[in-house]
C-alpha positions as CSV (number, residue, x, y, z in Angstrom):
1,X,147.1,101.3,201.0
2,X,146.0,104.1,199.2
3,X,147.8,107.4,199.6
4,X,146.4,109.9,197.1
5,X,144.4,113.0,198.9
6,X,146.0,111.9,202.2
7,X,148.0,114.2,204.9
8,X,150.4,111.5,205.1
9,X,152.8,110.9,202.2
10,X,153.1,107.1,201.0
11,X,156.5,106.6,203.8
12,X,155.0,108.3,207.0
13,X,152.1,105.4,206.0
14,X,154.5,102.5,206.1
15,X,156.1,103.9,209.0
16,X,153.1,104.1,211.0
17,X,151.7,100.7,209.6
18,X,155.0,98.8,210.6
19,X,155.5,100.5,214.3
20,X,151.4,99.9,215.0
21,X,152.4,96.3,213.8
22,X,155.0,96.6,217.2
23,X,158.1,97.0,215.3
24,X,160.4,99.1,216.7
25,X,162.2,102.4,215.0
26,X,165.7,100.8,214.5
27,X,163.7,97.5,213.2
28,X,161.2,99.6,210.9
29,X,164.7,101.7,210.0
30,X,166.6,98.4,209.2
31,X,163.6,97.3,207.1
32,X,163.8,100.4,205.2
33,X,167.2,101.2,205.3
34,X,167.1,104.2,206.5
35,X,168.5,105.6,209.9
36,X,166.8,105.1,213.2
37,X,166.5,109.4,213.4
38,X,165.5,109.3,210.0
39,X,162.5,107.3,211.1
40,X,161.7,109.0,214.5
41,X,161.2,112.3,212.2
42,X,159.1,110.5,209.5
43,X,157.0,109.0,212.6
44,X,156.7,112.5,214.3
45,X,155.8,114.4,211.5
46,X,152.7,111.8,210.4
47,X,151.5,112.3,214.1
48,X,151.6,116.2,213.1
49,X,149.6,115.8,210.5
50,X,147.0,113.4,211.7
51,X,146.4,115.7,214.7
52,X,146.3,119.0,212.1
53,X,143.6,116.7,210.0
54,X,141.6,115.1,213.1
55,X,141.8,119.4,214.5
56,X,140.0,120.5,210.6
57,X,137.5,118.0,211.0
58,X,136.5,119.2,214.1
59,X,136.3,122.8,212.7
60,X,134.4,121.6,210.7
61,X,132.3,119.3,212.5
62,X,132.1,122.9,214.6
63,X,130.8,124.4,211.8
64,X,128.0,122.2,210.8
65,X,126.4,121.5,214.3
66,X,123.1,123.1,214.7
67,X,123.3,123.6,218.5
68,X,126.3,126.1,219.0
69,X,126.4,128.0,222.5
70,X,128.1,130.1,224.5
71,X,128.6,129.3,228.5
72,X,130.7,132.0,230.7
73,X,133.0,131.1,233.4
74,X,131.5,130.0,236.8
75,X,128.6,128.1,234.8
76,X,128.0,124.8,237.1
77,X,128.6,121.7,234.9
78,X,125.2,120.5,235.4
79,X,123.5,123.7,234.5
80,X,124.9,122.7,230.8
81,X,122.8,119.8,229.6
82,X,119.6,121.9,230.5
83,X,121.0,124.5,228.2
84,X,121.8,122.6,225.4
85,X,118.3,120.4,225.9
86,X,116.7,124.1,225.5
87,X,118.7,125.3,222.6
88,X,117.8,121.5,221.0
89,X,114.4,122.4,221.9
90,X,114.2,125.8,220.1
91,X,115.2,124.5,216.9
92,X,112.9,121.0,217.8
93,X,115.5,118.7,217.6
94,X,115.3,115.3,219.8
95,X,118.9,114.8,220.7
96,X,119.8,111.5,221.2
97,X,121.8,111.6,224.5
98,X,121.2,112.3,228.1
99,X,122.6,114.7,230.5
100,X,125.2,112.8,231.9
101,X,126.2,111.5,228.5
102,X,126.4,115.4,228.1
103,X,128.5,116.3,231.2
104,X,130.4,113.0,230.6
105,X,131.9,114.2,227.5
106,X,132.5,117.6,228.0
107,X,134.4,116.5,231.2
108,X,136.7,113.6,228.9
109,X,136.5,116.4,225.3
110,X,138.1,119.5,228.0
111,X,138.7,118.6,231.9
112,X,141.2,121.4,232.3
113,X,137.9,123.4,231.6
114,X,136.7,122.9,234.5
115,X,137.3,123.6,238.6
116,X,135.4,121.0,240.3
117,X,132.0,121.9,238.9
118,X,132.2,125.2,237.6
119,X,134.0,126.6,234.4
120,X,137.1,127.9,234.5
121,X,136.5,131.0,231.4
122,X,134.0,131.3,228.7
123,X,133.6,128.1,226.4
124,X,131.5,128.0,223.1
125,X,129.7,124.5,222.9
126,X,128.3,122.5,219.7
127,X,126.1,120.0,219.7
128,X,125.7,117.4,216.6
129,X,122.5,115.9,215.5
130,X,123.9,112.7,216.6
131,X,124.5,114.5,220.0
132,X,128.2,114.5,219.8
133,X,129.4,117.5,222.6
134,X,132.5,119.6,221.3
135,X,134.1,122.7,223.5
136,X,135.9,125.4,222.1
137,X,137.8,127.6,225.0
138,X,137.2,131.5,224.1
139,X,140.0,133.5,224.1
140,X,140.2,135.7,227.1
């Protein structure tokens, strides 16, 4: 497996490989000889740095998406996919998605930001060409 240009170094890969294989971390210690502890910190600290890699591809992801709007709090869920349909129709993009697959993944990317149907504070929303929905909650 290769390791070079990776988050993960070379032993947080075998970790991972051998407990998503359903070893357990006194067998995966055992096979490495190493210490059970020893192994619960390698195994924590490759699910750190998968999350910080999976969080920069979303900045960037972010970054790159040509539909990128701002929705205040109190906006009603359903009033979103006709906002991002306009935004997608000022720049003359055909999204590929409906609005339910719209509301359906902002409600699965960030439920807490919502109460019932209304947000809960200011969110920035992006929108990919592939009409993949990502939420950013705005400071307050």
């Amino acid at each position: 497996m290769m390791q070079e240009d990776s988050f993960l170094t070379e032993r947080q890969l075998k970790v991972l490989q051998m407990r998503l294989a359903g070893r357990s971390q006194q067998e995966v210690a055992d096979s490495l000889g190493t210490t059970r502890s020893n192994i619960s910190i390698l195994e924590k600290r490759a699910h750190q740095n998968i999350a910080r890699a999976e969080r920069t591809l979303q900045q960037w992801m972010m970054l790159r998406a040509p539909i990128s709007l701002q929705a205040r709090t109190g906006t009603d869920v359903f009033e979103l996919p006709k906002m991002i349909f306009a935004a997608a129709d000022e720049l003359g993009m055909r999204l590929p998605i409906t609005s339910l697959d719209i509301v359906v993944q902002l409600r699965r990317k960030a439920p807490r930001l919502f109460k019932k149907r209304a947000l809960e504070r200011d969110a920035q929303i992006y929108v990919t060409e592939e009409g993949e929905v990502m939420v950013e909650r705005l400071r307050e």
